[in-house]
Rosetta silent file (secondary structure, phi, psi, omega in degrees, C-alpha in Angstrom):
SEQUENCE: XXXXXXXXXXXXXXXXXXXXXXXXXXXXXXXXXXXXXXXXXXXXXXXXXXXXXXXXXXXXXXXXXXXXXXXXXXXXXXXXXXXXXXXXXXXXXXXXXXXXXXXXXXXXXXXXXXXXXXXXXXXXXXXX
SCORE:     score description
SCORE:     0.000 S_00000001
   1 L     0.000  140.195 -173.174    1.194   -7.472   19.433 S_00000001
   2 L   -83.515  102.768  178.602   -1.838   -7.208   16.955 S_00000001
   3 L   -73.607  160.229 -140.458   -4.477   -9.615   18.469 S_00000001
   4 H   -82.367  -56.361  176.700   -6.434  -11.838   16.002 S_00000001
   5 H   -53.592   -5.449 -175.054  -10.162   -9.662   15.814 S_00000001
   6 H  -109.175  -11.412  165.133   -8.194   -6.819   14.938 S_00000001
   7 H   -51.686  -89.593  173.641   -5.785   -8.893   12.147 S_00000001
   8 H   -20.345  -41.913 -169.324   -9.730  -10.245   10.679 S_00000001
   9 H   -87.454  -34.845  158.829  -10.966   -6.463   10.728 S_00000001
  10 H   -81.378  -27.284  127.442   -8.209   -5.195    8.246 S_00000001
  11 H    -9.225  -70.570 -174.335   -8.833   -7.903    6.167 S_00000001
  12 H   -67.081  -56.640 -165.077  -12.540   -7.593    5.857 S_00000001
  13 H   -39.969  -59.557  161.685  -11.971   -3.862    5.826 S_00000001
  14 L   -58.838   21.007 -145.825   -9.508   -4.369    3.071 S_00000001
  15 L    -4.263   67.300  162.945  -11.589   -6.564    1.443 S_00000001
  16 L    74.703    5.600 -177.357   -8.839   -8.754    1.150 S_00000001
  17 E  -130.783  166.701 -178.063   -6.282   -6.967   -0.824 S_00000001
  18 L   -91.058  136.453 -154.877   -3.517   -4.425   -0.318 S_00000001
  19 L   -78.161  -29.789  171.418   -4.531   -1.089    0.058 S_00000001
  20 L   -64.864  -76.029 -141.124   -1.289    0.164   -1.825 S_00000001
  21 L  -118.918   -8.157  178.191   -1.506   -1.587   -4.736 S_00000001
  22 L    70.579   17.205  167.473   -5.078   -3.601   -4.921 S_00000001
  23 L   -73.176  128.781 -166.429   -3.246   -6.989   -4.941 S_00000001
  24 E   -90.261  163.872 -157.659   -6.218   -9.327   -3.767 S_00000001
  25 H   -83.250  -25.724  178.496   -4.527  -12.115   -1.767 S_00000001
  26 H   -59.367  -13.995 -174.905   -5.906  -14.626   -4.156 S_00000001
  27 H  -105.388   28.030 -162.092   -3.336  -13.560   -6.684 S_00000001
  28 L  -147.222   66.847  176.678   -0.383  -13.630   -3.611 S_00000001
  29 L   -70.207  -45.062 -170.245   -0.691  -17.615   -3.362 S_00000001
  30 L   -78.945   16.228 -178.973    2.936  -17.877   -1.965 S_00000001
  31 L  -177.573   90.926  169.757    2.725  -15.091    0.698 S_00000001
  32 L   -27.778  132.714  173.745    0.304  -13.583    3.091 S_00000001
  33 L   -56.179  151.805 -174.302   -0.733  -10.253    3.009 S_00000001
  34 E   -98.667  171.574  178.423    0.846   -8.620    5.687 S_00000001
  35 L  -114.467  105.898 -142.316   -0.893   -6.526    8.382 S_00000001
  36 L  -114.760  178.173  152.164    1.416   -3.272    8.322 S_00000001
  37 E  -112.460  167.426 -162.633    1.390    0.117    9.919 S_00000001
  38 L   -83.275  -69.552  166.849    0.690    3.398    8.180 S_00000001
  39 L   -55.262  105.704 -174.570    2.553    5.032   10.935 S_00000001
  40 L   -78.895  170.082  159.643    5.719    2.708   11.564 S_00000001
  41 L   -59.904  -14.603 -158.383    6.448    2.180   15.768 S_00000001
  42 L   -65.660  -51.599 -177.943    9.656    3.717   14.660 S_00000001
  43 L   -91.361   18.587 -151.366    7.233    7.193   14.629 S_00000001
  44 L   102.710  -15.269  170.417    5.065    6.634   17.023 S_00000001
  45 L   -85.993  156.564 -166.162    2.245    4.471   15.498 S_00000001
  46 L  -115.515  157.272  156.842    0.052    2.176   17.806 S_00000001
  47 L   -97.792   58.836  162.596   -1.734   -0.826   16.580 S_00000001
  48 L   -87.409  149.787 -164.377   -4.797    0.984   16.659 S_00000001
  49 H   -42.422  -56.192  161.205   -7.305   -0.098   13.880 S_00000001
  50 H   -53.960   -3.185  177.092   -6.533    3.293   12.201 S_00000001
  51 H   -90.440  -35.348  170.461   -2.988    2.933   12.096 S_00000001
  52 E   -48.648  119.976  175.693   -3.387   -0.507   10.509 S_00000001
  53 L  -133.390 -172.882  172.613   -3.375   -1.408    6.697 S_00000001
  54 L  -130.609  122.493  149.861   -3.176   -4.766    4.368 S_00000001
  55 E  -129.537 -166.522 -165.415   -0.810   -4.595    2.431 S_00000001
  56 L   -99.475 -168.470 -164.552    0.998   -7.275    0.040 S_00000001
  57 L   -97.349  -18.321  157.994    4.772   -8.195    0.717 S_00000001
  58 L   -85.718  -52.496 -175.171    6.282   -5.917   -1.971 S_00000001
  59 L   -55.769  -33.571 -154.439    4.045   -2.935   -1.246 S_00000001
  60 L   -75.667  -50.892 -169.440    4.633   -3.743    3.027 S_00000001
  61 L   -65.323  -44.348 -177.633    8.892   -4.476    2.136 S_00000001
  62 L   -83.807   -0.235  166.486    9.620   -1.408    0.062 S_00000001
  63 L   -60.350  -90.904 -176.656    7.499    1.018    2.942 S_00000001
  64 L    73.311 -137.161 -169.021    9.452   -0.124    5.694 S_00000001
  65 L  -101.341   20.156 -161.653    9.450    2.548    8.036 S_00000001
  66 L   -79.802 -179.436  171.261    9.533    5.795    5.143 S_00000001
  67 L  -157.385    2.586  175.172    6.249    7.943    5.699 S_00000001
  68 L  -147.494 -160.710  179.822    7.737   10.008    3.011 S_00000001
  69 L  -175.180 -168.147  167.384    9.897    9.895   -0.609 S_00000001
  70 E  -105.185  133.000  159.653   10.675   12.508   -3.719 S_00000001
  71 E   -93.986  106.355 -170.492    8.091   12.912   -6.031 S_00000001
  72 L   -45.041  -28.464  174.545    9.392   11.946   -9.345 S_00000001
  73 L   -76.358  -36.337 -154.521    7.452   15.056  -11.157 S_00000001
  74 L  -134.254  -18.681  148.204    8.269   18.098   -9.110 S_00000001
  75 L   101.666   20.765  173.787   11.709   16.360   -6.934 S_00000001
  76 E   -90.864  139.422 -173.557    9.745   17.661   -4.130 S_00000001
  77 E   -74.225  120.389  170.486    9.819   15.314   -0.556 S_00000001
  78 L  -129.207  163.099 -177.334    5.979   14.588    0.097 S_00000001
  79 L   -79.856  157.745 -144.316    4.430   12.001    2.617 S_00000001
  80 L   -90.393 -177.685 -171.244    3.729    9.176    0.963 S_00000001
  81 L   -59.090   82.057  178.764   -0.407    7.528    0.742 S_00000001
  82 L   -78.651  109.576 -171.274   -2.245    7.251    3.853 S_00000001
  83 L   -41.254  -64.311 -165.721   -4.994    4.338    3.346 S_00000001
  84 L   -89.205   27.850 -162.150   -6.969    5.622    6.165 S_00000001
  85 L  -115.593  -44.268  169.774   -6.743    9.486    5.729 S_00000001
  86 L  -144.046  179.414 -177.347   -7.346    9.311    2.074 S_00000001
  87 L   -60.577  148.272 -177.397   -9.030    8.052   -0.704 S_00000001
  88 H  -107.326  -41.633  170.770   -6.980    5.989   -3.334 S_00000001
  89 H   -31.205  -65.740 -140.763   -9.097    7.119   -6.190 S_00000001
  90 H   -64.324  -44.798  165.126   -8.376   10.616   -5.426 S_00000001
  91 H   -68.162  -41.992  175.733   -4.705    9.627   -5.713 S_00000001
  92 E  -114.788  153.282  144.395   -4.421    6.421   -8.282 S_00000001
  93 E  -151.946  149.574  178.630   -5.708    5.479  -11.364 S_00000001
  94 E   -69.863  126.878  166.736   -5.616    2.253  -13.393 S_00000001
  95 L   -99.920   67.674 -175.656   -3.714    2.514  -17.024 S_00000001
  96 L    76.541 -117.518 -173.569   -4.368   -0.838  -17.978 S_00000001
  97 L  -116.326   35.019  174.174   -2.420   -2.931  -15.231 S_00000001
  98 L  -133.054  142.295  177.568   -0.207   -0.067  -14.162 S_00000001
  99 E  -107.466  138.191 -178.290   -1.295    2.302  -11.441 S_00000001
 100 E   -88.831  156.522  163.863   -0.545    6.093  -12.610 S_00000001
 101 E   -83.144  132.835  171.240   -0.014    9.062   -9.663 S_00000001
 102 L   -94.364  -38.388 -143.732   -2.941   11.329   -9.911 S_00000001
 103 L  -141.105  141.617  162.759   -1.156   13.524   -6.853 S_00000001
 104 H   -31.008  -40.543  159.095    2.049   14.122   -5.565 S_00000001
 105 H   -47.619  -63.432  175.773    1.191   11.407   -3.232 S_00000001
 106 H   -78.674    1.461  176.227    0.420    9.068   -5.162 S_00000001
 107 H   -75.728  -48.877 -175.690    3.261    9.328   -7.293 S_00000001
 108 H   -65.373   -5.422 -144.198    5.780    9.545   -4.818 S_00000001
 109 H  -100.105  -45.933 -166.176    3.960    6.646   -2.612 S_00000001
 110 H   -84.675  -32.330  178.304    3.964    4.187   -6.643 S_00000001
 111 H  -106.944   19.285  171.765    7.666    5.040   -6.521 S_00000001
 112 H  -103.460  -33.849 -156.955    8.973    4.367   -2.869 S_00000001
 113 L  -103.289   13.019  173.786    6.453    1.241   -2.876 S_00000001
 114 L    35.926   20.531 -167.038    7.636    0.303   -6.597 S_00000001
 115 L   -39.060   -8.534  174.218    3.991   -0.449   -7.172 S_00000001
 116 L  -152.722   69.782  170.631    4.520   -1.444  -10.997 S_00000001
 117 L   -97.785 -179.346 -169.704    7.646   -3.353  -10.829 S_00000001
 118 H   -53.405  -65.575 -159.332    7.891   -6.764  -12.927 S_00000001
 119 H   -64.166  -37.485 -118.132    6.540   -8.939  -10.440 S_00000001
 120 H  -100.109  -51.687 -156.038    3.915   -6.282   -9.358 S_00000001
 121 H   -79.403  -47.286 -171.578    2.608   -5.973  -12.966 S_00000001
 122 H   -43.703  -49.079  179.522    2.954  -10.004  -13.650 S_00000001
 123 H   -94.161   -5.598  156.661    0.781  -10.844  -11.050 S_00000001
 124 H   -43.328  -52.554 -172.319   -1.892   -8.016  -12.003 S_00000001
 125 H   -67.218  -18.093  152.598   -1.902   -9.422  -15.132 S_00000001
 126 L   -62.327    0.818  154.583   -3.314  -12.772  -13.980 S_00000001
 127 L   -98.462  -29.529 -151.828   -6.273  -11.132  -12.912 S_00000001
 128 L  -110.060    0.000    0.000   -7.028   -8.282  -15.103 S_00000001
């Protein structure tokens, strides 16, 4: 079980948003961000801080336990975005309120985590 300083420390670390998809929790009124693992238990992941990510409840529910997908450009299987391994710049970029693949990663990682489905984009657009 994930004890409460280490719930508060992926929070602040995330500054309060999901690491997937940059939904800030203020724009997730009806449903805490969840505290997820990068690594599911399924594979072997600990609740160690590094294993640990915030993500929202679309980005955490479409994960699930994958660590990998197809990458819609090359139909190749690649592991999907690890928050604490790499950078999401390096990986994403903002088109307006849609996040683009930079990387095999991030491509495959916006289409197993369906990062700019209807709802996904709907509530971006109440921020941006």
């Amino acid at each position: 079980m994930i004890g409460s300083k280490i719930r508060t420390q992926v929070r602040e670390r995330a500054l309060n948003a999901c690491e997937y998809c940059h939904l800030h929790q203020d724009d997730s009124p009806l449903a805490a961000l969840h505290i997820e693992h990068i690594i599911p238990k399924m594979h072997g992941g600990r609740d160690e801080l590094d294993n640990l990510a915030l993500a929202c409840i679309d980005c955490n529910l479409h994960k699930g336990t994958n660590l990998t997908g197809i990458d819609p450009q090359t139909n190749q299987v690649t592991e999907l975005f690890h928050p604490r391994r790499q950078n999401w710049n390096e990986h994403f970029e903002w088109q307006g309120i849609h996040v683009d693949g930079k990387t095999p990663a991030g491509r495959t990682t916006i289409r197993v985590l369906n990062m700019n489905s209807e709802d996904q984009v709907a509530l971006r657009s109440s921020r941006y």
